[in-house]
N, C-alpha and C positions, 0 to 999 in steps of 0.2 A: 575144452570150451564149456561151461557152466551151463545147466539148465536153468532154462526162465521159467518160473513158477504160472502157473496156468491160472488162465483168467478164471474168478469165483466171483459166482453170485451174490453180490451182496446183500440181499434181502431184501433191496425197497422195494415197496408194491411196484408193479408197473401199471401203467394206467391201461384203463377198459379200453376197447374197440367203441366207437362211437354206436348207439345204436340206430336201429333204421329210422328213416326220417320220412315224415309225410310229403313235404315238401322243404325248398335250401331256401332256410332266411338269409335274403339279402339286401341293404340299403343302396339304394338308387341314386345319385344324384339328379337333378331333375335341373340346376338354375339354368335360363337361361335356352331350354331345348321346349319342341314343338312340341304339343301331345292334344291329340283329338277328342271331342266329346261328343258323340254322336245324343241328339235329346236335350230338348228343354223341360226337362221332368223335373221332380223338387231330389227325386234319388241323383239323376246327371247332375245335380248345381251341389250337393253334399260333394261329388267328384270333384269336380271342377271347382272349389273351393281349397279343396287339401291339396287340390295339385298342384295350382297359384302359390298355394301357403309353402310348397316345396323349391318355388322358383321358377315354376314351368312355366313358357307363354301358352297358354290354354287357347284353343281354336274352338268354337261352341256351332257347331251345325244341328241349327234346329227352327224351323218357318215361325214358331212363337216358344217364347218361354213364358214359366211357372213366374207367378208373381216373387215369389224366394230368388227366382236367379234372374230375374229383371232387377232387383233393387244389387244382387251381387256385383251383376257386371255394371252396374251406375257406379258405383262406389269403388270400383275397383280401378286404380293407381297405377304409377310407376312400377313399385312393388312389386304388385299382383296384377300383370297383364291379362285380359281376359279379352276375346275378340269373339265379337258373337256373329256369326256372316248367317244371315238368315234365309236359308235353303236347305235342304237337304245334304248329307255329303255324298262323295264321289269319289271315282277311283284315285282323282289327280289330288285329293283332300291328303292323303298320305304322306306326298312326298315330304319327307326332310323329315317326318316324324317321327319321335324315341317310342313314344306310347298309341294305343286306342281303347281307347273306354266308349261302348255304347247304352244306351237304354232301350232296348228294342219292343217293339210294341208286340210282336211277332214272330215266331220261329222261323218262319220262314227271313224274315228281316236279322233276324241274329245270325242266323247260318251266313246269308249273304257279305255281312259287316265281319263277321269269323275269316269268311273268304277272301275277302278282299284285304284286310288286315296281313292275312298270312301269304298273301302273292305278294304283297308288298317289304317280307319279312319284317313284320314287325310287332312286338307282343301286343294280345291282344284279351280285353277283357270284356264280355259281355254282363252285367249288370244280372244278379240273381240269376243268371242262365250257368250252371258250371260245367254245362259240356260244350260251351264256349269260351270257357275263358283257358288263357295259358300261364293265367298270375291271378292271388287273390290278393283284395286290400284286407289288411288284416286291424283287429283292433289298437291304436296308438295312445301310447300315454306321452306329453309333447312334454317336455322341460330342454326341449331345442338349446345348446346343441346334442344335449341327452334326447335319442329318440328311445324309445322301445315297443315294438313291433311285438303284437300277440296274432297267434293263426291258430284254429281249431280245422284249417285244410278246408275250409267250408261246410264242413261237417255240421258245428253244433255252434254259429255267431253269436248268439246270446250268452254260450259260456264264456268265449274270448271275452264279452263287453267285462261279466262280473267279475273275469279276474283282473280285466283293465282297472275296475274300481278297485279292487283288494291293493293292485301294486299303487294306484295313484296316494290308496290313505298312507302308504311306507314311505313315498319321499317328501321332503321337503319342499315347500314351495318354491323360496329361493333357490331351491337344485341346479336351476340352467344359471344364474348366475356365478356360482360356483364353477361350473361345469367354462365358462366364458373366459373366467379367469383362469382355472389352470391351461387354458389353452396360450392366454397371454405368458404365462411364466414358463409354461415348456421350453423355449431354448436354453432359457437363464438356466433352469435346472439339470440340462444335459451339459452345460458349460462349464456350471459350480461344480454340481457332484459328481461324485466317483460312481460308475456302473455299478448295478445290482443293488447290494443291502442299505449304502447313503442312500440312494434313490429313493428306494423302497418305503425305507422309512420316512422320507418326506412325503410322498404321497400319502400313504398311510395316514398320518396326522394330518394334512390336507383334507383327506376325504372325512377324516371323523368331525372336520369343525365343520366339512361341509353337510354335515347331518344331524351339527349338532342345534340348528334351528337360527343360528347367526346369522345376520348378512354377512357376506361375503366382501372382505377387505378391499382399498383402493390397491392397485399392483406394486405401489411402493413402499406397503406397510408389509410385508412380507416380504422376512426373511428365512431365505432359502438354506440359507449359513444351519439352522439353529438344529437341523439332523447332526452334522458333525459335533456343532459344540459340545451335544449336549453326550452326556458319558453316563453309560451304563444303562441298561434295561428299566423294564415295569411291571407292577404285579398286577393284575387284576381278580377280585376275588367275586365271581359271579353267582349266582343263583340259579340252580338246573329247575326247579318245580320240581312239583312230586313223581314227574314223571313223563306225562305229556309232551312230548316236543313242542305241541302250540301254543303250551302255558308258559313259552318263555317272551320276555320281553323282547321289544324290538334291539335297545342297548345290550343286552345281552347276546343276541346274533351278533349286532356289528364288534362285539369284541372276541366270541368266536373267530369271527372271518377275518380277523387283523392279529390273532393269534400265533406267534411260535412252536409255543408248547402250551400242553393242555394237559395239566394236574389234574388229573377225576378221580371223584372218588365212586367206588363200586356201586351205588345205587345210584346213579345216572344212566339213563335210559341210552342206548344205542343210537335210537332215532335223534336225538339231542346234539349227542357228536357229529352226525353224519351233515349237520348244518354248519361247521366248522373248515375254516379253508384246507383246501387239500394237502399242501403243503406241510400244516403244524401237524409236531410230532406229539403222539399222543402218548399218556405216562400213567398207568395206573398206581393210585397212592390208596387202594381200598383201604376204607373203617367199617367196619361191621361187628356189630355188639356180639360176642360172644364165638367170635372167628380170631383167625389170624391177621393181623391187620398191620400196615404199617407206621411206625411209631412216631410222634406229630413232631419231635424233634428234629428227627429224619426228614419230613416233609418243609418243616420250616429255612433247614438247610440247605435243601435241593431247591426251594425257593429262590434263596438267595443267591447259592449259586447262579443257577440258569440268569438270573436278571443282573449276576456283574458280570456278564459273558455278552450284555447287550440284549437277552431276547425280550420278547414280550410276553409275558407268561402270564396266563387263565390258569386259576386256581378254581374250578369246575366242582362246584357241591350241590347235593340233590337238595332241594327245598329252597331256602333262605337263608344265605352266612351267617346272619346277624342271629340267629333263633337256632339253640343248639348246636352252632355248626362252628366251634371252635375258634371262630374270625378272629375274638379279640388275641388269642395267643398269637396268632400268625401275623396281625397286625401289627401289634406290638414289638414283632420280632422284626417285622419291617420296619418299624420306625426307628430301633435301634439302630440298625445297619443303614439308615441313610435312604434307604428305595423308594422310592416313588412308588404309592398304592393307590387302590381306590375302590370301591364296592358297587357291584350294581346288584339290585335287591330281587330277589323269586319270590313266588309264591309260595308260602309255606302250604305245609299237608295238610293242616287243620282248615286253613281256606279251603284245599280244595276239597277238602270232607264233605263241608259244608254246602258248596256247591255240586257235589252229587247228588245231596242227598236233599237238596232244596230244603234246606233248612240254616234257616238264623242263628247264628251262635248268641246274638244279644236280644233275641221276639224279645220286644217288650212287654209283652204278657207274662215272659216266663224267666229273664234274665238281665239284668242292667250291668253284668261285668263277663269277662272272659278272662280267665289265668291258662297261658300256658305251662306246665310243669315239667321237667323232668322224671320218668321216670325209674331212675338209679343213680347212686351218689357215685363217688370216685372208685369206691370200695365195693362196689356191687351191692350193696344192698338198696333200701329207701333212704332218700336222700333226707338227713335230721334238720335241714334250716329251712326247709322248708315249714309254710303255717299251715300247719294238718286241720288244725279247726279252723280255720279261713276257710278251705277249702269246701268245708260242709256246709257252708251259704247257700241256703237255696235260691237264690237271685244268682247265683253265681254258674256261669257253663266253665267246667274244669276240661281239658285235653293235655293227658299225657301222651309224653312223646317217649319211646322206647319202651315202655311196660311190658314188652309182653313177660319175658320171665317173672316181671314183678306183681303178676296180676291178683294173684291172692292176695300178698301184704298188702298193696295198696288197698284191695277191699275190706280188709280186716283194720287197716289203720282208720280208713274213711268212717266205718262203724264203727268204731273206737271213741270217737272225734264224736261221734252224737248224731252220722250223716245217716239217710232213714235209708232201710234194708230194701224199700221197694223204689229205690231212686232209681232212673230210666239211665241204660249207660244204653251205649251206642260202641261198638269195636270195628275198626274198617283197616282191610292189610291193603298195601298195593293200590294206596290212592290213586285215581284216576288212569290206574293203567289196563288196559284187556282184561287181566285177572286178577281184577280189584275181589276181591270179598267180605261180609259184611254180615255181621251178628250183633241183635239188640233182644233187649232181656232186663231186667233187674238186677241193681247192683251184687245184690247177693248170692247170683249164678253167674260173677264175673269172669274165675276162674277157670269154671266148666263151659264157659261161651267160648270164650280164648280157645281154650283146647280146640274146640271145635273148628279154629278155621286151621284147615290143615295145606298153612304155606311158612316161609321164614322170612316174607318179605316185609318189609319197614310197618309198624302195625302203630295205631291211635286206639287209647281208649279214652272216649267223651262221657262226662257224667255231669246230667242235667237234667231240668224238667224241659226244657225246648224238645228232647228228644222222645219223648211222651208217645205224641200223635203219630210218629213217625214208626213207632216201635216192632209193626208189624211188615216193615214194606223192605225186606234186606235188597242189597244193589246183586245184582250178576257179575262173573258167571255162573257161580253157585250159590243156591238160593240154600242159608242156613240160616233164616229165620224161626224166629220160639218157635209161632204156631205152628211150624211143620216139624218140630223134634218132637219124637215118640218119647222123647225123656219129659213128663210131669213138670220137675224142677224147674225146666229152661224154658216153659210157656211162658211169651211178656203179657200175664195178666195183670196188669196193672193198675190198683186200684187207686180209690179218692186222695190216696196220702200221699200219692206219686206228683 
């Protein structure tokens, strides 16, 4: 009798243990069922608004209400049932209830309404008291039938409200419209498609037009057909920032999280990925000046592979495609082959130089243009089509991108060109990340500034008079400003001619 080969671990991660939890979000339904509101206070009628808005016939026991929930319950409809019985409530007020919400004047009054809630089994919340309540309202952002529920456990409500507003700027207004319609089309599309990756990928493109700021079609202008039809995969060629995970666009999360595979190259930040659906396999295709890298042939191939296999593949580059970053090759190579492309743009490193360091690349005091350059041609050295006396414009802010090996020639080319020896440069590694650092000086201690910052991560050097004023004030976490180097040479004293 043969032996069966023994099960092996295949390597995929396995997913975390959930971690602890303050409290279990869950959505209620409410249409339709009884739910108590003890108080005609203006906080009871904020209740007893959202709870009407959820479907509930609301019961308002209270001898007078707040002007706010006198004009509520006048106005208040078929809808939003709202019954104000003007008394007090009572033990017999419960029955049949799903909810109680009180406003208690009193601790002693809250215990009582605690008490009586819970002989009656039934959840119960006291208003601002939370060693009464057995449920919090949490803060809601409504694109109905999209809800989403924030809770900070009662702890800290003013944080839940500001990240209610951070998530309301992310969607869409028309959201719940969207959200309306795929609910019309759900059977069609468990009828039409095939379980799993058909599916998948119609929703998928569902949700991206549903974010992509359009109304939301009539039900019979969508077709559900156009997953199968359509053949073969897509490329996406995104922009990671210099680093920051915040500094990435919102398009560029939503194509993360709709992502298969995820082409990165080595200088994308960790945190960037980890916004990425769990699911896409990720693939490093690292470039790094002056490393082992792999060769953009190779990547353009793996490209195109992966997308006539169907996936949806992020092509994941630190900064901006379009600025140093290869794009047009890989484009190009996609457009040969047929594929479907398309760019969503980053932040390049010299923005976010700039924005460290609070400084203008174009202060119209000090500069009317911006070039960015190259720092090294094909061949490793200084790239020759470049305009070397263009560059010595003093109106003009220069930022090379990869110099660092090249930091002498380019200073020795720049004064060559006629550009002045006390021109303010600016050198910053590791934009905008934790261990950014930062050395400014005169052109003509370029080389010896360089050295100075002792890391290998993605470096700029800026040469300008914008960088003047700033000359003295280096970023953290290491402070290698002139004025603090015991070396003479590397003081930014900088005079009239700067």
């Amino acid at each position: 009798m043969p032996t069966l080969p023994k099960p092996v671990d295949s390597g995929r991660r396995r997913a975390a243990p959930i971690g602890s939890l303050a409290s279990l979000p869950l959505f209620f339904p409410l249409q339709g069922r009884k739910v108590i509101v003890a108080g005609g206070t203006e906080a009871a009628c904020w209740k007893a608004d959202l709870l009407a808005a959820s479907g509930a016939e609301v019961h308002v026991y209270a001898k007078d209400l707040s002007p706010e929930f006198e004009e509520l319950v006048a106005r208040a409809g078929q809808d939003r049932r709202l019954v104000h019985i003007a008394r007090p409530w009572s033990t017999d007020s419960f029955d049949g209830a799903a909810l109680a919400i009180a406003d208690a004047a009193s601790d002693g009054e809250a215990r009582a309404f605690h008490c009586a809630a819970k002989a009656a089994g039934i959840p119960v919340n006291v208003i601002d008291n939370p060693p009464y309540c057995e449920f919090q309202f949490g803060s809601i952002v409504n694109r109905s039938p999209v809800v989403i529920g924030i809770s900070t456990n009662g702890v800290a409500p003013i944080l839940g409200q500001a990240i209610r507003r951070r998530i309301e700027t992310l969607l869409p207004g028309g959201l719940q419209d969207w959200a309306r319609l795929a609910g019309r089309l759900r059977a069609r599309v468990l009828d039409t498609l095939s379980a799993g990756l058909e599916r998948r990928r119609f929703w998928e493109r569902f949700s991206d037009q549903a974010f992509s700021g359009k109304p939301a079609p009539e039900e019979g202008a969508v077709d559900v057909m156009a997953p199968r039809q359509a053949e073969g995969g897509r490329v996406t060629l995104v922009g990671a920032g210099p680093g920051d995970a915040e500094y990435l666009t919102l398009k560029a999360v939503r194509a993360l999280q709709g992502a298969d595979v995820i082409l990165f190259d080595d200088l994308v930040d960790d945190a960037v990925l980890e916004l990425a659906r769990r699911e896409a396999k990720r693939m490093l295709v690292g470039k790094r000046g002056g490393r082992e890298s792999c060769r953009q042939e190779d990547i353009n191939d793996l490209m195109v592979s992966l997308a006539r296999q169907g996936k949806n593949v992020v092509r994941l580059k630190a900064g901006d495609p379009m600025i140093f970053g290869r794009a047009g090759e890989e484009l190009e190579r996609l457009r040969q082959e047929g594929i479907p492309a398309s760019v969503i743009p980053g932040i390049t490193a010299a923005s976010a130089m700039a924005a460290a360091l609070g400084i203008s690349l174009t202060h119209r005091d000090c500069a009317q243009s911006v070039r960015f350059v190259t720092g090294h041609s094909r061949n490793g050295d200084l790239p020759e089509t470049v305009d070397w006396q263009g560059l010595t414009d003093p109106a003009t802010t220069t930022v090379f991108y990869m110099g660092r090996r090249m930091a002498a020639k380019i200073c020795d080319r720049l004064t060559q060109e006629g550009c002045e020896a006390g021109m303010p440069v600016r050198v910053m590694a590791n934009v905008s990340r934790p261990d950014a650092v930062s050395w400014s000086g005169r052109l003509e201690n370029l080389a010896e500034g360089v050295s100075l910052l002792e890391t290998t991560g993605p470096m700029l050097i800026a040469v300008g008079r914008v960088f003047a004023e700033a000359a003295l004030q280096d970023v953290r976490p290491r402070d290698l400003s002139a004025e603090d180097s015991e070396e003479p040479v590397l003081r930014a004293a900088i005079g009239p001619g700067a």
